[in-house]
N, C-alpha and C positions, 0 to 999 in steps of 0.2 A: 256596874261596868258595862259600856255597850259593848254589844256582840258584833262581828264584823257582818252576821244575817243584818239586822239594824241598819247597820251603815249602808248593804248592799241599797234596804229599804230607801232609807236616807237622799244615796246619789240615783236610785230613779225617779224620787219625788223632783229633786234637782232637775231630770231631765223633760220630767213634765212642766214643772213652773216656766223654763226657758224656751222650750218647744209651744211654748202658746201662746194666742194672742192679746198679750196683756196690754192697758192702755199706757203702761209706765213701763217706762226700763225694766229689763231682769235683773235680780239680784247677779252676784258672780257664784258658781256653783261652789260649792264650799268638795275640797276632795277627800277621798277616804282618810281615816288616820289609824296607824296600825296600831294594836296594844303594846303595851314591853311589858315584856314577859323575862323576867333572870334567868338567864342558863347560860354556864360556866362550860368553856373549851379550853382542854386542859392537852397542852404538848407533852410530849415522853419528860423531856428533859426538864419540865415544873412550873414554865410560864403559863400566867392564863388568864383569856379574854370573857369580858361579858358579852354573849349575842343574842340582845334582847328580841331578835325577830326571828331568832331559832326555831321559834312556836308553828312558824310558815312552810317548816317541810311534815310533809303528808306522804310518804311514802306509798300509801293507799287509796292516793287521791279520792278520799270519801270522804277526810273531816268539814265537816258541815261548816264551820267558823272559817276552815282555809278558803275554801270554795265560794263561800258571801265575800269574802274580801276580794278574791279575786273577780267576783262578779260584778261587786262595786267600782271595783276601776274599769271595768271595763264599761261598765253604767256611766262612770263619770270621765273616759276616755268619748264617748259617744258625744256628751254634754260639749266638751270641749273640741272634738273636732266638728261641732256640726256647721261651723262657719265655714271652715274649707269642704264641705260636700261637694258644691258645683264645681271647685278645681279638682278634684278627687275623682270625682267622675269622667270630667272631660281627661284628665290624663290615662284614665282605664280605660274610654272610648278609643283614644290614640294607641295605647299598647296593641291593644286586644284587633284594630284593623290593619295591625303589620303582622299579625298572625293568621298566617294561608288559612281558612278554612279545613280543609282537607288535606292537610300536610301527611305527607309519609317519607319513611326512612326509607334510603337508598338500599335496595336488594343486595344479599351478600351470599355468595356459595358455600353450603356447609352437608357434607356426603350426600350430593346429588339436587338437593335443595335448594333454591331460594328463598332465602329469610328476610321478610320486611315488618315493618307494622304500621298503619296508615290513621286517621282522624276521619268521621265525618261530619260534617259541618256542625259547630257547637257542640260538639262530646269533651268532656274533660277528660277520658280517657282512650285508648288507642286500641284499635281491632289486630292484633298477633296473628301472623299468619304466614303461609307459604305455598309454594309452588314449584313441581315437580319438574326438573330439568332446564326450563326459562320461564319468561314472563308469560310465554301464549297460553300456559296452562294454565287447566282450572285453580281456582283460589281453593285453598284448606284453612280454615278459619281454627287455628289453635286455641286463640283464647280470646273471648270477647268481654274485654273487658269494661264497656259502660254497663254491661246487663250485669255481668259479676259487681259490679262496685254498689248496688241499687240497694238502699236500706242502709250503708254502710257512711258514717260520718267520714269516717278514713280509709281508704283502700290504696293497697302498693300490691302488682305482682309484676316479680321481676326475675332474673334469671334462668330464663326458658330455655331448657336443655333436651334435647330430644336423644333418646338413647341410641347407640350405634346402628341398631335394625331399623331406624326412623318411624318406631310402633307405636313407641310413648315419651311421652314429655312429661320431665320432672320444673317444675318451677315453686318460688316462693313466698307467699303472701301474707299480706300484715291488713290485718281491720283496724289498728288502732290507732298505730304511728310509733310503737317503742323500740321503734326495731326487732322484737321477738317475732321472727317469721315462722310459718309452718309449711313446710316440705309435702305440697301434693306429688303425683302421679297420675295425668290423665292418659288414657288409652285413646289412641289417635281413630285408631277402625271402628269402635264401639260411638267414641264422644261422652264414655264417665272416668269418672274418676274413681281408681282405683284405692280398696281400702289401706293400702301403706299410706300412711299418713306419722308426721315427727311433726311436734311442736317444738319452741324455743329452738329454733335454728338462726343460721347466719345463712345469706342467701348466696349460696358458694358451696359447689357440689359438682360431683365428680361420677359418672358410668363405668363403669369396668368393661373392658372391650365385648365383654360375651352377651352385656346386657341383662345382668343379672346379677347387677348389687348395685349401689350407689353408697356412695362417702359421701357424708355430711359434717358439719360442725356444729357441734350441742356447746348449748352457751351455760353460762354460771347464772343460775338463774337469779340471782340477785345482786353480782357487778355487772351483768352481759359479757362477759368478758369471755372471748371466743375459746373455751379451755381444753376440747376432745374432739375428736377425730374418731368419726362411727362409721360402722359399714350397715348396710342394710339388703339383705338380703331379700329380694321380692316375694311375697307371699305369706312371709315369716312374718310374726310378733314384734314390734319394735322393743317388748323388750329381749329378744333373742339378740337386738343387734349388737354388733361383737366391738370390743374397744379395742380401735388400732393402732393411739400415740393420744398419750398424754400431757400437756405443755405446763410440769408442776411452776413454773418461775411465771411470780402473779406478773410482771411486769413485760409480758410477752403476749403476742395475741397468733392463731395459726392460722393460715391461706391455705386453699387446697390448689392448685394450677395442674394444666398438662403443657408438656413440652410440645412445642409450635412442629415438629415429626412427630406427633402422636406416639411417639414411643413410649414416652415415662409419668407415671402419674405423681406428682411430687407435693408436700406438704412443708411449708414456711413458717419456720416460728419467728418472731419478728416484735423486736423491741424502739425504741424512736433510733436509735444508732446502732444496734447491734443485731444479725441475724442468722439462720442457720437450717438448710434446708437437709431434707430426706428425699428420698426419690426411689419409686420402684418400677419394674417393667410392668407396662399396660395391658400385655398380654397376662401377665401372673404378679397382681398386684399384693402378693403374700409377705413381701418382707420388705420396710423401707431402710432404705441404708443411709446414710450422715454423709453429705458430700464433702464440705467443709467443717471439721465442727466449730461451735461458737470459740468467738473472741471477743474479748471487750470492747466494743469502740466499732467492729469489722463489722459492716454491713456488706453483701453480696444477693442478687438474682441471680437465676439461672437460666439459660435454657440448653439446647439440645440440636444437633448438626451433624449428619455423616461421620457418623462415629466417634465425637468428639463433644464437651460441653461446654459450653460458653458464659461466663459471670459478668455482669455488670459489677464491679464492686467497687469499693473507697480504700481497700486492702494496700495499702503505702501509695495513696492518691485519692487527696481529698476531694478532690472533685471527680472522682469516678475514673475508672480505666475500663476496660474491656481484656479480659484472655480466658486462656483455653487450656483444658486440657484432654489427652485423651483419657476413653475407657477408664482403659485398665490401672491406669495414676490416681483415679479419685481415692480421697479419703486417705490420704498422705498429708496433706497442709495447703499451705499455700505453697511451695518449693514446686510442685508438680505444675506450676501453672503458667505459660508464657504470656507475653502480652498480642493481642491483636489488634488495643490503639492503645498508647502510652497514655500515663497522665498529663494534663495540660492548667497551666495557672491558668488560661483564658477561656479556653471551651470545657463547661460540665456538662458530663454525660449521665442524660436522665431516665432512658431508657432504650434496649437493645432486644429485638426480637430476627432472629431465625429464620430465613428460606434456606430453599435447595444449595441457591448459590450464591448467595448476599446474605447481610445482615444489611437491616434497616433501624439506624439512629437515632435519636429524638438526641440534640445536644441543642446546651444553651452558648447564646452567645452576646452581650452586651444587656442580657436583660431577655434578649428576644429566643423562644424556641424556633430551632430547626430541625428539617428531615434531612439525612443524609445517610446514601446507598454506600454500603461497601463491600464490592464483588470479594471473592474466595481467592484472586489472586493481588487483591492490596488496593486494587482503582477504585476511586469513591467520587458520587455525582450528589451535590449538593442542592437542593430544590428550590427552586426560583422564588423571592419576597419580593413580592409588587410596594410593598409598602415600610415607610422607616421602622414604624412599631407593628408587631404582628406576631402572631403565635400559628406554630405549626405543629398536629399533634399526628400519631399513628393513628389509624383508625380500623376499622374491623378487619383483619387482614386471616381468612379461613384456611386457605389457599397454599400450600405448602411449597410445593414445586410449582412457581412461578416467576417470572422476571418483571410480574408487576406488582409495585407497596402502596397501597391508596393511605391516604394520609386527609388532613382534615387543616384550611388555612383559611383567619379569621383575623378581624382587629377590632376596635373599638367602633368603626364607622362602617366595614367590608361585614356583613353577614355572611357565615360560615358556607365555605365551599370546600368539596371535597375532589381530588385528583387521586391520579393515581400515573405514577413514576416507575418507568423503565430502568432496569440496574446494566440493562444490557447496551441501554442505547441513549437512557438521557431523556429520552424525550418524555412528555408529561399532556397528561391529556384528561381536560374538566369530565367528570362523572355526573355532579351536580354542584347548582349553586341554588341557596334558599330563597326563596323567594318573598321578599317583604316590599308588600303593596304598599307604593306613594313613597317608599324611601328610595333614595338617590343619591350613595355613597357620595360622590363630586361635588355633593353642595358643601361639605366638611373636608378638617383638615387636620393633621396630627403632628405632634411633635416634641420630640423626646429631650428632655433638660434634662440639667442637673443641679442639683439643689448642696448645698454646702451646712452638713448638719455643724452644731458646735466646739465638736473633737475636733474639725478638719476635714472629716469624711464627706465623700461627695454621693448624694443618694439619688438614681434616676429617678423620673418622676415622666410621665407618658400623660399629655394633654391631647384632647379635643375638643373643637369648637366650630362652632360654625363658619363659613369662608366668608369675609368681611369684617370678621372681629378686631379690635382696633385695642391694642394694650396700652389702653390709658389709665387703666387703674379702677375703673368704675363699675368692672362683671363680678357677678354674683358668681360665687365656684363653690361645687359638689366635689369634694376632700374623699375619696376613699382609700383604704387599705388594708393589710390581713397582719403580713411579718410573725408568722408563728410556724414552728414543726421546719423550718426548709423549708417551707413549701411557696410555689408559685404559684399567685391568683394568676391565669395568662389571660392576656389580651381578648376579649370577646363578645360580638354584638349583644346588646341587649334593646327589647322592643321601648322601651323607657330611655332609652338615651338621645335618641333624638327629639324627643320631648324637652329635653333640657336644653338641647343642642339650639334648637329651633328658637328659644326664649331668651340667648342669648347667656347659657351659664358656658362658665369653662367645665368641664371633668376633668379630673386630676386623679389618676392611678400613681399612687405614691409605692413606688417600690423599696419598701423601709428595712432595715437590717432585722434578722429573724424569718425570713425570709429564704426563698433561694435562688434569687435571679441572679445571684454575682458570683455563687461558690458557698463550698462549706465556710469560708470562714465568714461570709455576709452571713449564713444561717445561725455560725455561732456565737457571730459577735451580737445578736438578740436571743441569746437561750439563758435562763437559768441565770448566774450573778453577771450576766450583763444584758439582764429583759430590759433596765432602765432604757435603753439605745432604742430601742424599738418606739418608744413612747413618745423622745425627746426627738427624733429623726420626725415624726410627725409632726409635731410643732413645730419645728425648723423648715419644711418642707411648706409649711403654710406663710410663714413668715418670710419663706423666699419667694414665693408667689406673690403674695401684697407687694415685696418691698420691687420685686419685678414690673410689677403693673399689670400682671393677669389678672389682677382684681380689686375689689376695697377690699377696707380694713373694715370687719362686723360684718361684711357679707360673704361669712364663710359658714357651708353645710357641712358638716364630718359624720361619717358614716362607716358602721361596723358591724361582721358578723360574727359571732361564736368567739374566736378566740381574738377577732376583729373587736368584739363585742368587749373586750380585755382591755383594748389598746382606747375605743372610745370613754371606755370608766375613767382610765388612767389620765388624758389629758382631760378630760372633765373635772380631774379635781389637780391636775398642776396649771395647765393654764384656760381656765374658762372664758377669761374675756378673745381668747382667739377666734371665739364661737360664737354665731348667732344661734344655730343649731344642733344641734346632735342627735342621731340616730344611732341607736344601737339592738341589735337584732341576738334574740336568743345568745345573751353577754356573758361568759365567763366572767363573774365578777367579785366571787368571794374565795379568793385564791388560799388563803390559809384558812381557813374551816372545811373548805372540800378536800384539800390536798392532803389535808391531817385523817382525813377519813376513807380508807380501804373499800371499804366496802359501797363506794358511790364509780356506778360506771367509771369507767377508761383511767383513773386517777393512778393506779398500780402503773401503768402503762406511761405516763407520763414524768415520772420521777424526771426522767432524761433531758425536761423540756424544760420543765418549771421548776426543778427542784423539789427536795423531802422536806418539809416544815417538820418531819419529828427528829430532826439535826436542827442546833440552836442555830446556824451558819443558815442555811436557807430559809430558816423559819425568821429571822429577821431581814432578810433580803426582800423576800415574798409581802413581809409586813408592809413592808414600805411602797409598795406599789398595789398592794390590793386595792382596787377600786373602793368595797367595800369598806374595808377597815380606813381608809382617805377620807372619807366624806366631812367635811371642817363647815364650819360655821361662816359661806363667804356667798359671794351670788353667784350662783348656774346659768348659762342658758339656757336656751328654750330645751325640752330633751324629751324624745321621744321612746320609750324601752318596749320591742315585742319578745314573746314567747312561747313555748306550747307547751301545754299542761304534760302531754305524753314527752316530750323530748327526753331520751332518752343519753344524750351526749352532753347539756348544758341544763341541769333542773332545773323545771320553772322558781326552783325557791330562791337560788340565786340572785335575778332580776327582781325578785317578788319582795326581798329583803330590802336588796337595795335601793330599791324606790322607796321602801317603808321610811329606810332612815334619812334618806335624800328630803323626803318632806317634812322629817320632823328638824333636820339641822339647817339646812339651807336658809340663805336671808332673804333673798330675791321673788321676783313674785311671777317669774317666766311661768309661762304652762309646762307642767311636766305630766305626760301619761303613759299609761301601762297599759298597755294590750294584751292580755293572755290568749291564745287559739285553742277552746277547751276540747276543739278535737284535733289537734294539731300538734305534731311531732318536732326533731331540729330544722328541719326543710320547712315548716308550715304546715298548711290544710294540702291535702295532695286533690289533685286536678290540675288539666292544663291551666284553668285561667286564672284559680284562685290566688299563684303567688303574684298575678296583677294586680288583683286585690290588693293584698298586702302593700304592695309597693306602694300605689296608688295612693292608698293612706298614707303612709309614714314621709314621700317625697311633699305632697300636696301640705301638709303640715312644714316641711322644710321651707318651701317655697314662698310661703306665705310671711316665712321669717324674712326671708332675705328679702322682701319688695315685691314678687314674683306672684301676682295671684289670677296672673286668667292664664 
């Protein structure tokens, strides 16, 4: 029986016969084939699946047969993409010169400091640093991170906290990509790093006002799942550090936050709908108290305001409300608590954070995020949208007692600019706007439909295109979408979109039910036994586009990430011929074998979303739409699957599977390849430019589908 080392052999020999100057045609590369292997997945309740490519999870990423296989496709992803090289390149040349050279982040006040961190020219990663009182002072170089990243396939440090006496910075670094960070402390006057040292952490960490301890979150070393809440005492043993909250319910993950007045240190236990905070004084962070306690279904945030605390919550208002209560009330119910903005069918409220004398808003409205001020006596200044489709986000707001909220507004054509808005006065005034060479928003144009899925429901859908585009029905269109968790992809430049823009595609942000641009009930009309919506709203969405004239019929690209990655399986195996293309990037794709298994990252956590396959009632729901378990005997598009070995939120054996069986079922003879990134996490290879990389490849392979190849 061959071995997949063999094979790996095999598709490089492939890649030499083709890469060379023969006098005759090259054969066609022949692609890996995976073994089947028997192994039986057995639900609580007695039904059970054969999953012959069970063989492909490695838990240890060492077995030698896993790794030739995946070497081999990627041997023979090589083979196959080496015709679009030259398009591949030229669209990495294009990304890569709309990105400033020496880009840096806008300075932000944090106890006396300005905090920025900046590039320089060609670094994949960014110099952390600060300066004491304004910009005129000297630079203090926190952390330099291209020299720390140097030997390292994968480097993240992130979360750079500097303790209250501004002596040391705690932050938290990952060399691999599995998200298992480790908690340094470097000493800012010296320039070492300090022996308190915590491995397997979450990068999410807390000082105690006196600067002498830090809270961390120790993960479950084998779901990751965020489970304990440590204090660490500087100087001390890590194993001396003391356990301060326990979160026993697998299906919960805990956040550590401080209240936006510095007053409260509080920790979040938090499930997809349901949640339930603690919170202690900053000054004597000894005993956390239950502000609300849990409820089924009652999701709530917190913060903190002159005496008083303030909830974002769903608490009898699906789409969020906002109120208050004082002190001395907490920890009564919800009875204690008034409103400070009612619920609304029309505006969801997505986030509320705290000044002296305002709150500053994030609500949604049509689809589109906004900022909106509302002073302590009820008036509320709403902030200016230059554009029909556009996202507006809070941005670093340090600053307590102030009457200005910088916010951050952006679209699919507008590169991200950041203001900052008066609660006192309305007025609003640029801080920065990004800088991308040779683009010139006003050559482009946007514009928001709405598509009529086959219930009736009407699903926005957010196009750009270049100015001159003529909807006769003949553009090639780049299909994307997420519709998972609630949550909003929001509107936002990318260096690759005018690449497409320029060549005449349409982009199509499909805002699909699952989702949360419309409300809880868009998010829940794609959750769990009604994911189907999710799936079918994208096909509908395409289908209104053709039958519109934004484009042909077969000149469509679909494109997905993660749980994206779900929604591209799923129409790939209900309607393939809608597609010339498909991408689907690190894919949730084998929805009842992971769902049925505890012990694989986030899956505890998710019941909420996708539903328990160890109940016969979801496990047949889940059945029906697993990408995986779909895979029939008909023709695919062209399709293109990435992943990263490390990825700790979607495992590579998912995609690795189902490619396996895509190639043994399928009738059609489209190219289908598998990317692995073998040092490469859910986000990719980390570096500023590698996920151009990435894209570069997976788009230039699309592009070539649709007609599209210079």
């Amino acid at each position: 029986m061959a071995t997949a080392i063999t094979r790996a052999a095999q598709a490089a020999a492939a890649l030499s016969i083709c890469s060379g100057a023969a006098a005759t045609p090259s054969p066609a590369p022949r692609p890996p084939v995976a073994e089947k292997r028997p192994h039986e997945i057995r639900a609580p309740f007695g039904a059970v699946r054969n999953d012959e490519y069970y063989w492909l999870r490695d838990d240890s990423r060492k077995d030698p047969d896993v790794l030739g296989y995946l070497q081999a496709e990627n041997a023979y992803a090589d083979v196959v993409l080496a015709g679009s090289r030259p398009l591949r390149e030229t669209l990495y040349r294009e990304m890569v010169a709309r990105v400033k050279p020496d880009q840096s982040s806008l300075p932000y006040l944090r106890n006396g400091y300005l905090y920025y961190s900046r590039f320089t020219p060609g670094a994949d990663y960014p110099v952390a640093a600060r300066r004491k009182g304004d910009m005129d002072a000297p630079e203090q170089i926190l952390l330099d991170m291209p020299v720390m990243a140097k030997g390292h396939g994968y480097f993240s440090a992130t979360e750079l906290v500097a303790s209250p006496d501004n002596r040391l910075l705690a932050y938290a670094e990952d060399t691999v990509g599995r998200l298992q960070y480790s908690l340094k402390i470097k000493d800012l006057e010296s320039g070492k790093l300090l022996s308190d040292q915590v491995t397997n952490v979450q990068p999410n960490f807390l000082w105690s006002n006196d600067g002498r301890t830090i809270f961390y979150i120790d993960k479950n070393p084998v779901t990751l799942r965020s489970q304990r809440i440590m204090a660490h005492d500087l100087g001390s043993p890590v194993s001396a550090d003391r356990l301060v909250y326990e979160e026993k319910d697998e299906s919960y993950y805990i956040h550590l936050g401080r209240t936006s007045d510095g007053r409260h240190l509080c920790i979040r236990s938090e499930a997809t709908l349901t949640a339930e905070v603690r919170c202690a004084p900053a000054d004597n962070p000894a005993r956390f108290k239950v502000i609300v306690p849990r409820e089924k279904g009652v999701f709530y945030r917190l913060d903190h305001q002159d005496g008083r605390w303030i909830a974002r919550t769903n608490k009898d208002a699906p789409n969020f409300r906002i109120a208050t209560a004082r002190d001395a009330d907490i920890g009564t119910g919800w009875s204690a608590w008034s409103d400070i903005v009612a619920a609304s069918d029309q505006v969801v409220i997505e986030d509320a954070k705290a000044f002296a004398t305002f709150l500053a808003i994030e609500e949604r409205v049509d689809a589109n995020k906004r900022i909106r001020l509302l002073d302590n006596s009820g008036q509320s200044i709403v902030a200016k949208a230059d554009e029909s489709a556009f996202t507006m986000r809070l941005s670093v707001n340090e600053s307590f007692d102030t009457p200005w909220a910088r916010y951050t507004y952006h679209s699919l054509v507008t590169p991200q600019r950041t203001y900052e808005l008066n609660a006192a006065t309305g007025e609003r005034r640029l801080l920065k706007a990004e800088g991308v060479p040779g683009h010139d928003p006003s050559n482009y144009a946007l514009e928001r439909i709405w598509a009529t899925a086959r219930d009736g429901t009407k699903i926005p859908v957010t196009l750009a295109y270049a100015k001159g585009f003529r909807r006769d029905g003949s553009a090639p269109i780049y299909q994307y979408a997420y519709g998972t968790y609630g949550a909003s992809l929001d509107l936002g430049f990318e260096p690759f979109l005018p690449s497409l823009l320029d060549r005449g595609i349409v982009y199509a942000f499909a805002h699909i039910r699952g989702g949360g641009e419309l409300g809880k009930a868009w998010a829940d009309g794609g959750r769990t036994l009604k994911k189907m919506n999710t799936f079918t709203d994208f096909i509908d969405v395409t289908r209104h586009l053709v039958d519109a004239g934004y484009g042909a019929k077969g000149r469509v690209m679909a494109v997905g990430e993660s749980a994206g990655g779900a929604l591209m399986g799923a129409v790939a195996n209900m309607a393939p011929q809608e597609y010339r293309a498909i991408v689907a990037q690190v894919p949730f794709v084998d929805g009842v074998t992971t769902m049925l298994d505890p012990t694989i990252p986030l899956v505890t956590n998710e019941y909420e979303e996708w539903g328990n396959p160890a109940n016969k009632r979801d496990y047949d729901y889940i059945l029906n739409w697993s990408p995986y378990d779909n895979v029939r005997a008909q023709d695919y598009p062209a399709m293109f699957v990435g992943t990263g070995l490390w990825d700790s939120q979607v495992q590579y054996y998912e995609p690795a599977k189902w490619v396996a069986r895509l190639r043994a079922t399928k009738t059609d003879h489209n190219p289908l390849v598998f990317r692995t990134g073998m040092e490469a996490g859910h986000g990719g290879r980390s570096g500023r430019f590698q996920r151009y990389v990435a894209q570069a490849e997976y788009i230039a392979f699309g592009l070539e589908r649709l007609g599209v190849t210079r």
